[in-house]
N, C-alpha and C positions, 0 to 999 in steps of 0.2 A: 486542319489539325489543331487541337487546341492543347493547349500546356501551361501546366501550373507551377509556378516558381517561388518559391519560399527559403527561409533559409535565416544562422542564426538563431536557433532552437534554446539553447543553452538547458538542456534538461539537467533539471541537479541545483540550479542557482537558487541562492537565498537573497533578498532583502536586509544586509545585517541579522537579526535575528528573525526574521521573518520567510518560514516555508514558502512556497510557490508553487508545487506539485502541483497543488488543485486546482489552480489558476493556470497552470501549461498543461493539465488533463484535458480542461475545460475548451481551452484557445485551439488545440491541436482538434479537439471533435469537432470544433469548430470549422476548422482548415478539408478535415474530411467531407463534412456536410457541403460546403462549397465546393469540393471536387467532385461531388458527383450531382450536386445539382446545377452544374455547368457540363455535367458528362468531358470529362478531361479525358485526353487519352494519352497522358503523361504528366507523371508529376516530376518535379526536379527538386531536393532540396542541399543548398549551395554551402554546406558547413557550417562549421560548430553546431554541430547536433547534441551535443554534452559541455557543458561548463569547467570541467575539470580532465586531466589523462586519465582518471581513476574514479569513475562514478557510480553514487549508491546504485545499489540494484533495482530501487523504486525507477530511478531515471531510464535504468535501463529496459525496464518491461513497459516505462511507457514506448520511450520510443518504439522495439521491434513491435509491441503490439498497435502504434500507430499506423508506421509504416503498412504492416499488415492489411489495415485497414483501408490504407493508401489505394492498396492494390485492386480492391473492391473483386473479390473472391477470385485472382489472377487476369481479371481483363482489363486491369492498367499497371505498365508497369512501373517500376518509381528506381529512381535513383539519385545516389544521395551521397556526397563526398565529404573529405575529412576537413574542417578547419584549424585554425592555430589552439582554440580549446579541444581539440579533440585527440585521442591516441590514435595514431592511422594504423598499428597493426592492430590492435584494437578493432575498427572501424571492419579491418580487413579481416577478423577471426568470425565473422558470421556470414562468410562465404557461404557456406552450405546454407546455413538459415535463408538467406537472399535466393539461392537457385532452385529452392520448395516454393518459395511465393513469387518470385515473378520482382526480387528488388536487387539492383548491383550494386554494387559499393564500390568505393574507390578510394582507399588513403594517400596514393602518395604521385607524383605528376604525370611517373611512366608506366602506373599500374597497364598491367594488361591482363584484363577479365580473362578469363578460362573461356577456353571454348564449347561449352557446354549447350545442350539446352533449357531457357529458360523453362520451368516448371510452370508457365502460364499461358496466354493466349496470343503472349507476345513472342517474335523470336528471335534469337541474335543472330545476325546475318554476320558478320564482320566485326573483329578486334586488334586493336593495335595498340601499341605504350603509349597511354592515354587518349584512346580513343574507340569507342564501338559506334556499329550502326544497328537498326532495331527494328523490324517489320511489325507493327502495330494489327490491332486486330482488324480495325474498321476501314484502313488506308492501304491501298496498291504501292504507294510512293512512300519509299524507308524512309526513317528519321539517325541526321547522322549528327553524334556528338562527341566534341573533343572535352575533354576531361581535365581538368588543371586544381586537383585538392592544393591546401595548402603545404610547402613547405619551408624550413627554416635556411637561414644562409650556408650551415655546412650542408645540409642533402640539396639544394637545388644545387650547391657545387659538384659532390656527387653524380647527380644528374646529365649536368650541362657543361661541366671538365673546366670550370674557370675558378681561380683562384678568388674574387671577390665579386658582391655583387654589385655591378656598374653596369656601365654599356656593353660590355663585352660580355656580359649573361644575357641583359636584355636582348640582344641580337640573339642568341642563343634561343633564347626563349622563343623570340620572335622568328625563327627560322624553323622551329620544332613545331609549333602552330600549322604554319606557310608548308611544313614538306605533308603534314596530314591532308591539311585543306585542300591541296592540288593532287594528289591522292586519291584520298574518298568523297570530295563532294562536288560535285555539279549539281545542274537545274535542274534531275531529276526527281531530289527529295528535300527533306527540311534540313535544314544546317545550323546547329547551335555548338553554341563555347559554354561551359560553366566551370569558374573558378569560383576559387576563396584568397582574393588579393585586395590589394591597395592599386584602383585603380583611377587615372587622374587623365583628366586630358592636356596633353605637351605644351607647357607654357602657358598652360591655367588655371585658376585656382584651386588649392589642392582643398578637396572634400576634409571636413573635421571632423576626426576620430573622438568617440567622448568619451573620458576616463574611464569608462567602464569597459570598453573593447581593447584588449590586450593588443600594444601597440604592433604591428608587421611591420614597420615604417624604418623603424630605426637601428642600433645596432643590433647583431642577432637574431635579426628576422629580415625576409624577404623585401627588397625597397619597392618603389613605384613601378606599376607599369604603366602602360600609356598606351589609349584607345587608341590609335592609328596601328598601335602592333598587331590589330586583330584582321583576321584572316577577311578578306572584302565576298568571301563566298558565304561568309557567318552571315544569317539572318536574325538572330538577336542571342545577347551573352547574359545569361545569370549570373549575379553574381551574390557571393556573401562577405560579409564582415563587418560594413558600415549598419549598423541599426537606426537609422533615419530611410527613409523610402527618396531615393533618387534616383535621376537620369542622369550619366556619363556621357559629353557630349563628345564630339572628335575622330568619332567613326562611321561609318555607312551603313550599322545597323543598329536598333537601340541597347543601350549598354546598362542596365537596371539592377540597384542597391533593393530588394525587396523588402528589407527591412524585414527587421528581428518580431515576432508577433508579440509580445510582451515587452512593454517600456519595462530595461533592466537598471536604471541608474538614473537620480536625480536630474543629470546631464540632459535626460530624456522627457524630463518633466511633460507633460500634459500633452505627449506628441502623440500623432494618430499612427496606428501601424496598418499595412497592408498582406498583401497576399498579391502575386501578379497574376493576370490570365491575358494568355499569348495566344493569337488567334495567325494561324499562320500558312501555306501551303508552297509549296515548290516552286522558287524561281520569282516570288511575289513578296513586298515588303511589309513585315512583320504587323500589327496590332496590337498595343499592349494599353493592356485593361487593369489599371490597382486597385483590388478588393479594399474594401478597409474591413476592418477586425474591428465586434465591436464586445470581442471577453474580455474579462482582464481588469482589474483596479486601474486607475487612472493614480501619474505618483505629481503630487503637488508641493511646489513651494512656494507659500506666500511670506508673505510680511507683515509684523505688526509694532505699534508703541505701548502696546497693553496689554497686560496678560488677559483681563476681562473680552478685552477684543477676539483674543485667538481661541479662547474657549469656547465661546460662540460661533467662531468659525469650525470650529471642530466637534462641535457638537451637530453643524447644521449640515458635515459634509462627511458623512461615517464611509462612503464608498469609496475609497482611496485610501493611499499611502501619500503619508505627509511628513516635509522636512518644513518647521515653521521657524522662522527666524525674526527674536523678536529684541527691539532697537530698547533700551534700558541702559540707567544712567548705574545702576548696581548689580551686583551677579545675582542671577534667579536666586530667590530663596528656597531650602528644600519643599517647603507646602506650595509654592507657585507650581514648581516642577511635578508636585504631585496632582496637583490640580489640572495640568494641562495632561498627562498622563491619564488620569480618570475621564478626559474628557473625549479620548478617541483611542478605540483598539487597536490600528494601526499605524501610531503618529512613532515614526523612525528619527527623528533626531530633531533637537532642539538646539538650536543655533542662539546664544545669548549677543547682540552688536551692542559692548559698551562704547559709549561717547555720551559729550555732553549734551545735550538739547539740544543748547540754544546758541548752538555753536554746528546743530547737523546739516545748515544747507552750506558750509564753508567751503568752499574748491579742496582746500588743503588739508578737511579731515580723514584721516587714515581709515580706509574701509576695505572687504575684501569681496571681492567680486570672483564665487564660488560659482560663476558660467565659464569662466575661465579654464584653457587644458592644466594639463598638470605642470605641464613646462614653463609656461607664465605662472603657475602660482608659485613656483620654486624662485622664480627670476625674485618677485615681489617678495616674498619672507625674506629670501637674500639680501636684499636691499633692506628690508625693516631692519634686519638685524645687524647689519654691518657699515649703518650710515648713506646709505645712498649709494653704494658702491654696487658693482653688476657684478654675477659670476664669470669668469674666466671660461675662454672657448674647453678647455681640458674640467673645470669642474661641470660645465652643462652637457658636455659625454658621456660622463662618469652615468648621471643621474638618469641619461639617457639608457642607459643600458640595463642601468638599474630596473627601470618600467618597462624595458622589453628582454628580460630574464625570461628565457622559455622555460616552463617545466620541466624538458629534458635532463 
């Protein structure tokens, strides 16, 4: 059985001023051509399928008309759940749409699909709160999946009846997994998990989120889970949210970031994106295969001490999005400014680093290291600006909360 996992879509986002539609039209046909010239017979995509709870209608006909595409005329079917950018009733208002083509959706942890027949060549054997099984076209042996969209700390309380989120959800969580898995899955068929969470392996080091992924971490969103909560019958977990392509180590089956297809944020500069292919069959350990993606502008931050220098770079490298950051002992003049502006149609921000020369290889020169989360860059201006002094546990919650405001 082979299976395609994707996820992180963010249909709708801009580059600052810069559209992307034609670039996520481009990437997503891209994603299509690979699922069927691997002949998949199942796609999976892991959330945030829109960038915003409220998205233009451009974003929205791409997607259903992607998906559609997914499907490759009902004889794959696809499914595809809510993340932290996305509306889950939203997500969940194109039920009907989903059961003409052969695509489920899932917005929220305990959705439970209707029990319908799908409109394609697949069929749904089996549903539970957050979980179906799927009789595929070409395979004897069902495919069984537990369903975990994103949600926020008040609905997974809702959910899982605990007053905050700690261990005593996590077990929740962890328990709600474990009653499906002993459930519906033995060696007879494939066994997969797909959420949209922050997940870490227990006492290791936690994966970095880059400012551009709306944080789940902190207050107001869903904290950590941890690869050992996963059900040991799971043959491999998709998952969405982190936009770098990773493996979660910690569990007994592979635990995989497939990364977002479009680098959405400087954070993400020059990074290769994937697509996974899961090569898999009942009772046997999983295969996984990272496509790499090769649509899509590529977004660059160099460095220079010259505007002569950047122009040149920018002249010799028009295929990407550029942040150019350039070291000067005076602020840009407006003709420089306009100069590198003329000199690339997609150059997004101009970084000016004043300091003195001959004084830039000093240990002690104040500079700002914009690879950094948003958390240390707050720690750092706090300090510039108040002598050396560090924020207080009460004002770095504050700010904390600040950057995980949900939309709700």
């Amino acid at each position: 059985m082979k299976i395609l996992h994707t996820a992180d879509w963010h249909l709708g986002k801009r580059l600052q001023d810069f559209q992307r539609i034609e670039e996520q039209q481009n990437v997503l046909d891209e994603i299509v051509q690979v699922a069927n010239r691997e002949n998949a017979d199942l796609v999976i995509v892991a959330g945030d399928l829109f960038d915003t709870f409220n998205p233009d209608p451009k974003a929205e006909d791409l997607l259903y008309s992607t998906l559609k595409k997914l499907t490759a005329g009902g004889s794959r079917p696809v499914v595809a759940i809510a993340g932290n950018h996305d509306n889950p009733d939203r997500i969940e208002a194109q039920d009907h749409f989903g059961r003409e083509c052969g695509i489920i959706f899932a917005g929220f942890p305990k959705t439970e699909v209707s029990s319908y027949e799908v409109s394609c060549e697949a069929k749904l054997l089996k549903s539970a709160p957050g979980f179906i099984e799927l009789k595929l076209p070409r395979h004897t042996a069902p495919v069984r999946i537990i369903l975990t969209p994103y949600a926020n700390e008040s609905r997974m309380r809702s959910y899982f009846g605990q007053t905050s989120f700690g261990d005593e959800l996590r077990q929740e969580l962890q328990q709600h997994w474990a009653t499906l898995a002993d459930t519906y899955m033995d060696k007879q068929g494939v066994n997969l998990l797909t959420a949209h969470l922050f997940v870490m392996k227990r006492g290791g080091e936690q994966p970095e989120e880059s400012d551009d992924e709306r944080s789940i971490l902190q207050v107001g969103g869903a904290s950590v889970v941890y690869t050992d909560m996963i059900p040991p019958q799971v043959q491999y977990t998709a998952l969405g949210h982190l936009h770098r392509y990773q493996e979660i180590s910690g569990a007994q089956c592979p635990v995989v970031y497939s990364s977002s297809p479009l680098a959405y944020s400087f954070a993400e500069a020059d990074q290769q994106k994937y697509i996974v292919l899961i090569d898999v069959e009942p009772g046997q350990a999983a295969t996984v295969t990272p496509i790499p993606l090769s649509t899509g502008k590529r977004l660059l931050r160099p460095r220079f001490k010259r505007v002569d220098e950047a122009v040149d770079w920018l002249k010799q490298n028009p295929d990407c999005y550029a942040e150019i950051t350039l070291q000067t002992t005076t602020y840009l003049t407006s003709e420089e400014r306009r100069q590198l502006q003329q000199s690339h149609e997609s150059l997004v921000t101009i970084i000016p680093d004043i300091r003195e020369i001959d004084v830039e290889e000093s240990p002690n020169t104040p500079t700002i290291d914009l690879t950094q989360t948003m958390d240390a860059l707050f720690t750092d201006y706090f300090k510039y600006k108040n002598k050396g002094q560090e924020p207080n546990d009460r004002l770095q919650q504050l700010f904390k909360e600040i950057l995980a405001t949900d939309l709700e």
